[in-house]
N, CA and C atoms as a LAMMPS dump frame, in Angstrom:
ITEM: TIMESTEP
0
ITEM: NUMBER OF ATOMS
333
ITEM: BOX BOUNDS ff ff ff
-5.0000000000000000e+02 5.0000000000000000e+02
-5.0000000000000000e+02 5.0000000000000000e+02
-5.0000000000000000e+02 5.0000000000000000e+02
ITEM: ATOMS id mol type element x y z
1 1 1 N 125.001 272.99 -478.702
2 1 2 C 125.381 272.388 -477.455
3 1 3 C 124.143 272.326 -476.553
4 2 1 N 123.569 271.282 -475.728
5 2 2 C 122.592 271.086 -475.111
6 2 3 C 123.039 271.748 -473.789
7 3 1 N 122.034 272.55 -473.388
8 3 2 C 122.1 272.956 -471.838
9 3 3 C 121.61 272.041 -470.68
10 4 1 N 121.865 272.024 -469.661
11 4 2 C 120.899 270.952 -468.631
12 4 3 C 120.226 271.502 -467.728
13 5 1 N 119.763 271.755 -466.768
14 5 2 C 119.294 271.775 -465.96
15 5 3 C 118.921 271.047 -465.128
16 6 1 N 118.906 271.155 -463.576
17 6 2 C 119.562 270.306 -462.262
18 6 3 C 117.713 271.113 -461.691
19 7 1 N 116.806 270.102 -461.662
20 7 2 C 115.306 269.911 -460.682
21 7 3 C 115.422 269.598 -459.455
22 8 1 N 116.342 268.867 -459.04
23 8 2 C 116.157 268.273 -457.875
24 8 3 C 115.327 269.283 -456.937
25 9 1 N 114.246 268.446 -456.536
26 9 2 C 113.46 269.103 -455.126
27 9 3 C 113.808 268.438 -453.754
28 10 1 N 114.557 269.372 -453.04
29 10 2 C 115.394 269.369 -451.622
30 10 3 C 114.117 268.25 -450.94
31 11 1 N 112.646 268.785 -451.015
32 11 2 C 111.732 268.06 -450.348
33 11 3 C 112.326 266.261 -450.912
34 12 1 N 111.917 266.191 -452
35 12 2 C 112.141 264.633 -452.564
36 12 3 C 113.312 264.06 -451.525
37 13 1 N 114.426 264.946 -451.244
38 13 2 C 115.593 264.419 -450.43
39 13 3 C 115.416 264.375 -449.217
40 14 1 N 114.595 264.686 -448.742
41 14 2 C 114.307 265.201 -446.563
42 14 3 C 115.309 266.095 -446.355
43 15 1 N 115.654 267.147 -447.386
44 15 2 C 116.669 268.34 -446.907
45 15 3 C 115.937 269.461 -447.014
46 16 1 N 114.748 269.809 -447.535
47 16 2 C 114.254 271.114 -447.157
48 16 3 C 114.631 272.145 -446.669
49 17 1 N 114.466 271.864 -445.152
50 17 2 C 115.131 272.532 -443.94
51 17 3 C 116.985 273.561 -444.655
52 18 1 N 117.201 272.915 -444.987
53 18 2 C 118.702 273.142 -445.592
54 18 3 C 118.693 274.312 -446.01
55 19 1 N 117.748 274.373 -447.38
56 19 2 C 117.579 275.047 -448.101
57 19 3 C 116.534 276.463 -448.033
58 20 1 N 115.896 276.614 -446.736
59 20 2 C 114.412 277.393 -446.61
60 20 3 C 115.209 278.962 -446.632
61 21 1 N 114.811 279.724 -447.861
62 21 2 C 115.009 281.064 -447.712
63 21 3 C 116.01 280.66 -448.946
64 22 1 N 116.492 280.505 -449.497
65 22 2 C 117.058 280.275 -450.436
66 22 3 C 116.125 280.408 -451.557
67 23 1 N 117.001 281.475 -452.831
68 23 2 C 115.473 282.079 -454.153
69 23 3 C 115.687 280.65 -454.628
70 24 1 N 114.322 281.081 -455.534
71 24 2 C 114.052 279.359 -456.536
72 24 3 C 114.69 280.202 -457.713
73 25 1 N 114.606 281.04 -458.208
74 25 2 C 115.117 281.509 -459.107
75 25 3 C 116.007 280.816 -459.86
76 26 1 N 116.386 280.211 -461.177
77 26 2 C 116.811 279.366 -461.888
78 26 3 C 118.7 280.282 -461.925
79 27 1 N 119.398 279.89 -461.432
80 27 2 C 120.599 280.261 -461.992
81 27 3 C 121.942 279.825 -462.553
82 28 1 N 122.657 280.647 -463.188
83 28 2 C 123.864 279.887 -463.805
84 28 3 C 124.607 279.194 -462.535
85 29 1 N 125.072 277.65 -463.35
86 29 2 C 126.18 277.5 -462.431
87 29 3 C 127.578 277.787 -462.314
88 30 1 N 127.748 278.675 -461.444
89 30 2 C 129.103 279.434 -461.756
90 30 3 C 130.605 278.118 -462.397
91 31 1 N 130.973 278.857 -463.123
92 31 2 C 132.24 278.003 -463.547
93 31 3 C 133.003 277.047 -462.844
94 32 1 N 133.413 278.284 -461.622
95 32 2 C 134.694 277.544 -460.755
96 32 3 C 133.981 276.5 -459.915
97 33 1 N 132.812 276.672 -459.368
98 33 2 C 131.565 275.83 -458.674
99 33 3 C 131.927 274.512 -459.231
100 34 1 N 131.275 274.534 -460.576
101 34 2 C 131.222 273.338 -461.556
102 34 3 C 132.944 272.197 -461.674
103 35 1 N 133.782 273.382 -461.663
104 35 2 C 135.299 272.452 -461.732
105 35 3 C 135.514 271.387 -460.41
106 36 1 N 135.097 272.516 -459.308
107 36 2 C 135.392 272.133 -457.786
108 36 3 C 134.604 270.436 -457.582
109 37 1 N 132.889 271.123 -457.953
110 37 2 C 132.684 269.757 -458.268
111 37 3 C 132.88 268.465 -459.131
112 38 1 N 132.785 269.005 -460.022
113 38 2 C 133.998 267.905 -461.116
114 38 3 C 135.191 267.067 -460.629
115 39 1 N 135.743 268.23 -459.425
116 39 2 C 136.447 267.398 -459.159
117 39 3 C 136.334 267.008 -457.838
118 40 1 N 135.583 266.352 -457.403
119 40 2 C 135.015 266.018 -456.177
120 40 3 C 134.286 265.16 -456.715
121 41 1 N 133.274 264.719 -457.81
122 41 2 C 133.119 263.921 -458.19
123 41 3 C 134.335 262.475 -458.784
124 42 1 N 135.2 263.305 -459.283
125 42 2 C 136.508 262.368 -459.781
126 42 3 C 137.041 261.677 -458.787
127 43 1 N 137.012 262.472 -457.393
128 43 2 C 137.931 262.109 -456.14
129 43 3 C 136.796 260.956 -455.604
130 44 1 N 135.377 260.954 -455.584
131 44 2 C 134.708 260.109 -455.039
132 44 3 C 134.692 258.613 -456.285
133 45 1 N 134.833 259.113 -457.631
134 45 2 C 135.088 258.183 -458.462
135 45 3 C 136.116 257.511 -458.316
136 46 1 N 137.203 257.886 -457.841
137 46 2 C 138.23 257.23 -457.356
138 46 3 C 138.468 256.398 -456.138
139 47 1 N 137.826 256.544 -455.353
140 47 2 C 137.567 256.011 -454.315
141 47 3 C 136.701 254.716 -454.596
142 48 1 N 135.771 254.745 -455.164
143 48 2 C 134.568 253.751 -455.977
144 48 3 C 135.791 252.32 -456.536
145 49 1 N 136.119 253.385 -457.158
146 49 2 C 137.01 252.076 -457.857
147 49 3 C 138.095 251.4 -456.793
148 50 1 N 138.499 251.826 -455.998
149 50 2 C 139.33 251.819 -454.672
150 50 3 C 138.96 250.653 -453.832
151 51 1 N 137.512 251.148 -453.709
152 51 2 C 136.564 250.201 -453.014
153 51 3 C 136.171 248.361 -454.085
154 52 1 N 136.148 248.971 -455.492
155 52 2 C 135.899 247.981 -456.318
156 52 3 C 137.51 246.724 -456.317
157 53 1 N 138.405 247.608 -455.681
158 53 2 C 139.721 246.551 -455.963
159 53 3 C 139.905 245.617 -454.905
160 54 1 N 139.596 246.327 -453.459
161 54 2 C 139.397 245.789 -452.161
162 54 3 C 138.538 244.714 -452.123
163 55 1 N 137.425 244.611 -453.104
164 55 2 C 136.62 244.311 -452.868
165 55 3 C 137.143 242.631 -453.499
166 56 1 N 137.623 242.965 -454.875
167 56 2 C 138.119 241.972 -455.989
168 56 3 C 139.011 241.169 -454.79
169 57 1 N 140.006 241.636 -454.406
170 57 2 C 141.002 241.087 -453.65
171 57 3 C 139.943 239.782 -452.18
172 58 1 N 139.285 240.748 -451.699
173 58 2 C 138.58 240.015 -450.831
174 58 3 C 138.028 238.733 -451.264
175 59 1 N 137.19 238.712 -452.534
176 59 2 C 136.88 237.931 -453.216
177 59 3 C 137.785 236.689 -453.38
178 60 1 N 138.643 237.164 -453.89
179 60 2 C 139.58 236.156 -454.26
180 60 3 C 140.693 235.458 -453.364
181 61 1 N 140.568 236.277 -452.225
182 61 2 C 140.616 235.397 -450.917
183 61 3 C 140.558 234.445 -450.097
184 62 1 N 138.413 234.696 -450.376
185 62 2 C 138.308 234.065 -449.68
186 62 3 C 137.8 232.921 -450.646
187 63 1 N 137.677 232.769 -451.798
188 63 2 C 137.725 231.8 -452.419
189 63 3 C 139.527 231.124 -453.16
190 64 1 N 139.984 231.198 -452.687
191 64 2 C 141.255 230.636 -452.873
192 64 3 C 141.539 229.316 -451.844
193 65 1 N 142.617 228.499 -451.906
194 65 2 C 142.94 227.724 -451.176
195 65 3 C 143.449 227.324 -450.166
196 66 1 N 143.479 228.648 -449.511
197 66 2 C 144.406 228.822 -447.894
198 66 3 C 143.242 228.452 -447.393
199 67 1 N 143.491 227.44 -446.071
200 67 2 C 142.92 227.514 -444.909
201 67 3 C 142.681 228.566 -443.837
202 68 1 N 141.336 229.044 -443.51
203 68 2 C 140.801 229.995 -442.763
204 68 3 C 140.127 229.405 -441.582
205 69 1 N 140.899 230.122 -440.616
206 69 2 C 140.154 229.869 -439.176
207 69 3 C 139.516 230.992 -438.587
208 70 1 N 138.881 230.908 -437.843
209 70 2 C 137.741 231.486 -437.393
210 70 3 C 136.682 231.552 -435.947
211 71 1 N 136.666 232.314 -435.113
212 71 2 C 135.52 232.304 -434.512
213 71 3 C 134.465 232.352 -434.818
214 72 1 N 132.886 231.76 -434.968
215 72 2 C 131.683 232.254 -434.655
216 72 3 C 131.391 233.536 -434.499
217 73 1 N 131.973 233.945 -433.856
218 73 2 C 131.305 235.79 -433.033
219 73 3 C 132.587 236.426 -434.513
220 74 1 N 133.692 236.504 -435.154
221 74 2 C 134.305 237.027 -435.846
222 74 3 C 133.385 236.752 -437.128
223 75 1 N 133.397 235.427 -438.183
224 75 2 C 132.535 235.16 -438.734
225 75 3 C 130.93 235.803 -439.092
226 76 1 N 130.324 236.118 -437.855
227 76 2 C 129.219 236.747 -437.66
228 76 3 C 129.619 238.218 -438.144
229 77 1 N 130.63 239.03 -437.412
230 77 2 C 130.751 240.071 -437.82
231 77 3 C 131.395 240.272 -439.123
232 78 1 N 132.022 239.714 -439.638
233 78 2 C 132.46 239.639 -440.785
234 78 3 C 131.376 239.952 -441.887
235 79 1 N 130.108 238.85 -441.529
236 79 2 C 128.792 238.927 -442.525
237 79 3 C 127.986 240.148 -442.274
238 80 1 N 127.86 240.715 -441.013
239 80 2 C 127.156 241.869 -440.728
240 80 3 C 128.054 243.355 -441.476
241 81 1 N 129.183 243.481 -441.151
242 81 2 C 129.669 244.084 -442.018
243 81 3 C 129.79 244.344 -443.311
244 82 1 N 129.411 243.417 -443.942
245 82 2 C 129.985 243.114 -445.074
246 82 3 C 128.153 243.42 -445.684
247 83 1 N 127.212 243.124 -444.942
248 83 2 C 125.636 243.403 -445.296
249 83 3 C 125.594 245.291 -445.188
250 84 1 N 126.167 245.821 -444.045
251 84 2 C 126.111 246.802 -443.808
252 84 3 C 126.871 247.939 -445.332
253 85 1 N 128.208 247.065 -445.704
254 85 2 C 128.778 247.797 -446.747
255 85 3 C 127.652 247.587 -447.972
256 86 1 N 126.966 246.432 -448.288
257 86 2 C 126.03 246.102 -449.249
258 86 3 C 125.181 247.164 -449.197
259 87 1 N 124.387 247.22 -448.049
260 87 2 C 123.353 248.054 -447.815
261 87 3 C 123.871 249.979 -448.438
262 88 1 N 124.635 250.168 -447.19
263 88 2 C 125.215 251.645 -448.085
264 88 3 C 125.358 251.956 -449.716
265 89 1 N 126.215 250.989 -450.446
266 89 2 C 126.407 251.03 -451.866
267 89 3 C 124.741 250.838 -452.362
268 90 1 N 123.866 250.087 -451.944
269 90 2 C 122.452 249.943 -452.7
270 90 3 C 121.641 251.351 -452.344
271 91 1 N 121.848 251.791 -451.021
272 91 2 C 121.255 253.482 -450.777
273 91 3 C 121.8 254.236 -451.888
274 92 1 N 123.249 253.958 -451.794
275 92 2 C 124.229 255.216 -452.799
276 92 3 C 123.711 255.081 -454.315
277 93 1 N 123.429 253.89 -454.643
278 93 2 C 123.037 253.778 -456.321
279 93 3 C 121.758 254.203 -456.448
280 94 1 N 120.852 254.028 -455.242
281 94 2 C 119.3 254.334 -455.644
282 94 3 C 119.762 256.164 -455.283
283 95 1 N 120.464 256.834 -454.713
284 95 2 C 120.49 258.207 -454.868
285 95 3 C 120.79 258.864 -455.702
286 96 1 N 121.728 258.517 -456.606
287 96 2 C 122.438 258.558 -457.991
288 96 3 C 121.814 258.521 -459.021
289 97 1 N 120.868 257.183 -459.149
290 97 2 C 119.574 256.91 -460.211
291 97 3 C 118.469 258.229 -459.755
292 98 1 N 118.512 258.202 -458.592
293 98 2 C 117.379 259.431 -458.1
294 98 3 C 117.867 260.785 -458.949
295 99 1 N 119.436 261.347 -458.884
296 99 2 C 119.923 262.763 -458.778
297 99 3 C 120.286 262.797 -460.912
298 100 1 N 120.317 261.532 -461.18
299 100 2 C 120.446 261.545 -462.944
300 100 3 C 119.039 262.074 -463.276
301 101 1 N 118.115 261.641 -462.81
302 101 2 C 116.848 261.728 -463.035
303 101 3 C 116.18 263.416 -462.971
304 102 1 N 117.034 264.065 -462.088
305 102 2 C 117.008 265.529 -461.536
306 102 3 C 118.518 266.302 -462.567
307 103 1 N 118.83 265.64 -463.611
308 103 2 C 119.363 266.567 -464.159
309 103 3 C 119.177 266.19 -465.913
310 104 1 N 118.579 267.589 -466.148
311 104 2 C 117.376 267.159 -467.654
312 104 3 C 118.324 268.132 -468.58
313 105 1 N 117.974 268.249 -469.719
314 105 2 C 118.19 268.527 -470.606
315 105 3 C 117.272 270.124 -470.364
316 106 1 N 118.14 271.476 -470.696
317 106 2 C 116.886 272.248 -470.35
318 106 3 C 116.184 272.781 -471.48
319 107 1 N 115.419 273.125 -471.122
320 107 2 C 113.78 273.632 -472.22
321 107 3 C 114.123 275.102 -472.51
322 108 1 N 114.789 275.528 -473.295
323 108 2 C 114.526 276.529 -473.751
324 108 3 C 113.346 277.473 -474.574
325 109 1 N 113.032 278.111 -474.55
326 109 2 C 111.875 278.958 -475.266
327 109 3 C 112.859 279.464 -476.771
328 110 1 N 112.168 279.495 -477.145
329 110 2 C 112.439 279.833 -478.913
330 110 3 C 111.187 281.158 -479.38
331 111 1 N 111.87 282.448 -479.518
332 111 2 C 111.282 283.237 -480.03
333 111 3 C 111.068 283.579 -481.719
C-alpha cells in the first residue's frame, strides 16, 4: 500500500502567520481527522456538482426560446456576476492543482 505525504509549505499559501510555532515534525494523520475531512471534502463535492446543475439550468435558459427582458444596469450585473463566479472557480482550480501537487507519494527509507 503506498503511503503519501502532504508538503504543502503554509509560506507557498500567504498563511505562515497561521501556522508559526507549530513543530515541522512529520506526523501521522490521525484517523478520525482524516474521516472528518473526507467528509468535508464529499460535502464540498457536493456542492460543486450543485453549482454544476445551476449552472446547466442557467445555460439552458438562457439559450432557449422565451423572450427576455431586461434593463441595461440588470444585464450589466448579471455579466459582472457571473465574471465574478468565473473568476472564484478559476482561483479554486488553480488551488487544488496547487494542493495535488503538495500531496506525494512518501519516500520511505529501506534498511
Amino acid at each position: 500500500m503506498t503511503e503519501y505525504e502532504i508538503i504543502a509549505d503554509p509560506k507557498e499559501y500567504g498563511i505562515e502567520a497561521l501556522v508559526d510555532g507549530l513543530n515541522s515534525n512529520p506526523i501521522d494523520f490521525p484517523p478520525e481527522e482524516r474521516e472528518q475531512w473526507a467528509r468535508e471534502v464529499g460535502d464540498f463535492a457536493h456542492r460543486i456538482n450543485e453549482l454544476g446543475d445551476k449552472a446547466k439550468s442557467l445555460q439552458s435558459w438562457l439559450a432557449g426560446d422565451a423572450a427576455i427582458k431586461s434593463t441595461p444596469a440588470s444585464l450589466k450585473t448579471l455579466k459582472i456576476q457571473l465574471f465574478k463566479i468565473n473568476d472564484a472557480l478559476a482561483n479554486s482550480i488553480d488551488l487544488v492543482n496547487r494542493l495535488e501537487c503538495d500531496i506525494v507519494p512518501a519516500i520511505t527509507e529501506k534498511n
